[in-house]
N, C-alpha and C positions, 0 to 999 in steps of 0.2 A: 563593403556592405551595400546591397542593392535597395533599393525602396521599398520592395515587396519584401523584403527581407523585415526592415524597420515596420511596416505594417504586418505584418504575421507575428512577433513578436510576442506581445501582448494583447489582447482584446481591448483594453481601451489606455488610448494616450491621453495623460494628465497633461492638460494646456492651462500652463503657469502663468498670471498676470501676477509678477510677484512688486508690490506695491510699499514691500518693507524689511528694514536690513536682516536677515535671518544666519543662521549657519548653512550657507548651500550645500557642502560635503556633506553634512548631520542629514540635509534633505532629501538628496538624492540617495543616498544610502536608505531613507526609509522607506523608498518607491523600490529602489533595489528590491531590499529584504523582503517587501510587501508580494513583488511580485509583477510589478510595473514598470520596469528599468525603462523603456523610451520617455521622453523628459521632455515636452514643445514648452520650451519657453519665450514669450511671445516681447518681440523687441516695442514694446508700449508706453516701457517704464524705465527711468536713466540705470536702474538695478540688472536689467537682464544682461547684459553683454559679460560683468562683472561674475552674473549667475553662473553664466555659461564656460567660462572659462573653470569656475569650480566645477562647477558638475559633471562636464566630459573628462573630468582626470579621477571620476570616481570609478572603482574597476566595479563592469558589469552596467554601469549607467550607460544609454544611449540618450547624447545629449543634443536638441537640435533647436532650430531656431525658428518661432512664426509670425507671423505679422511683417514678415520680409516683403517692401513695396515695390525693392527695385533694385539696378545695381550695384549700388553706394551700400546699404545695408546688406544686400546680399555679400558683398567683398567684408563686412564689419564681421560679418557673422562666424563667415569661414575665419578668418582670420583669429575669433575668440573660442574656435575649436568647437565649431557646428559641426554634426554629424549628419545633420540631416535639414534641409530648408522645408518651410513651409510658408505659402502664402494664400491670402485670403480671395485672390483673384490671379487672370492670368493675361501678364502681358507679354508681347513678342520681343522686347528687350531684356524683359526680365529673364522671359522662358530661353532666351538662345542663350544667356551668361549663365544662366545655371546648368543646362544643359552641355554647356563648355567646362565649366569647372570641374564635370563628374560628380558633384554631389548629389546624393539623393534626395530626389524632390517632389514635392506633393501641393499642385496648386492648389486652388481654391477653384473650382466652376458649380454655376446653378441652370445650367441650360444647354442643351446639345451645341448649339455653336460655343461656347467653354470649350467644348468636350474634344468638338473636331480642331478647334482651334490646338489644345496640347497632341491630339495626335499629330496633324503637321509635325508637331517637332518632334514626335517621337515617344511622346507619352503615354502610358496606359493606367497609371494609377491617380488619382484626384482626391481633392477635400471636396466633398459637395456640403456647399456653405452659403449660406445659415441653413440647415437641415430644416428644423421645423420651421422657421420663417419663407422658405422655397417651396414646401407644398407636403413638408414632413415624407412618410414612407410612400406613398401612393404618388406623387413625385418623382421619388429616386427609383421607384420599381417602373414605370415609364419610361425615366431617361436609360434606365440599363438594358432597355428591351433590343435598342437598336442597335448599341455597343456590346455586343459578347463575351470581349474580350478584357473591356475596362472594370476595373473595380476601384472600390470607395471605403473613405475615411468620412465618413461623416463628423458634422459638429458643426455647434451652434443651438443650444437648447434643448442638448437633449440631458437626460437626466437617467439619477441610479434607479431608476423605477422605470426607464424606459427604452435605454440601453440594449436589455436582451432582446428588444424586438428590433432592433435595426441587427444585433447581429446575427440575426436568424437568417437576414439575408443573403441571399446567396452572393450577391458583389458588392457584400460590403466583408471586409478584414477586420475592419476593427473601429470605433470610433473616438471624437479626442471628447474628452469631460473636463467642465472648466469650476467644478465641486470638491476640488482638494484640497484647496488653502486658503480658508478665510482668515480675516482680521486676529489677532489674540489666539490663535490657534496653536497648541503645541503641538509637538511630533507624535507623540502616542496616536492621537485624532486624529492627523492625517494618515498614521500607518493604518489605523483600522477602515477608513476608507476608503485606502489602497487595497487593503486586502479582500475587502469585499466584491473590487472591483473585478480586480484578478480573479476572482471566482467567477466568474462569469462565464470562465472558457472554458470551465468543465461541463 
């Protein structure tokens, strides 16, 4: 699976701060059914790596990893059966090991040197992050002007009410939402969340 692949997918990826012991399988199965299968779960918390090993063996889940700083996490990650890396910036140690690995990968940039910096290595697709803390849409329709060829995963603030207008964008695929799973929340809640999400991309 290529990266453009993992961002075409779904219109928005659920990025999991998961902060409490849950049923992973039960979980991802509900992003599945919802409609949502790509799965960033964000290595922040001692729970995610344990997460992620559940959730990349659920069929139809794509399960990946974000908040990957460096090579040491990045090697944790593959190893607990990431499908996909994500990072919230972009450095040249990091970007040549993952780019070595073959997994698909989606840094983090908020500014055209980011941007020229992952082409060097070969990259066309990005997180542009923190989305609304970097200059929100007006921003990201700027930095795309000079790149034709790049396109964006936005995230960082953005919301179920604001969503459809970053994906209206033309280089943006899809963005991550970090509104799926709060505290005491059961699964029914987070399905209908997901599911609304998912609508999106009709």
């Amino acid at each position: 699976m290529t990266v453009d692949e993992v961002m075409r997918t779904a219109p928005v990826i659920p990025v999991l701060v998961l902060e409490q012991e849950m049923d992973w399988s039960a979980l991802a199965e509900t992003f599945v059914e919802a409609g949502l299968p790509v799965l960033e779960i964000t290595l922040r918390t001692p729970l995610a790596l344990d997460a992620i090993r559940a959730m990349s063996k659920v069929e139809g889940a794509i399960a990946g990893a974000g908040t990957v700083l460096n090579e040491r996490q990045l090697d944790q990650a593959i190893d607990a059966g990431s499908q996909f890396i994500v990072s919230p910036g972009l450095t040249e140690p990091l970007g040549k090991a993952a780019v070595a690995s073959g997994v698909p990968f989606l840094p983090g940039t908020a500014n055209a040197g980011d941007i020229m910096r992952g082409l060097d290595l070969g990259l066309e697709r990005f997180k542009f992050f923190p989305a609304e803390a970097s200059g929100g849409i007006p921003t990201l329709k700027a930095l795309a002007g000079p790149f034709a060829h790049v396109r964006f995963c936005p995230t960082g603030g953005i919301r179920p009410d604001t969503a459809a207008d970053w994906l209206a964008l033309d280089p943006v695929l899809c963005v991550g939402g970090t509104w799926f799973v709060k505290p005491g929340d059961d699964l029914a809640t987070i399905g209908e969340r997901a599911r609304a999400a998912a609508a999106l991309a009709a």
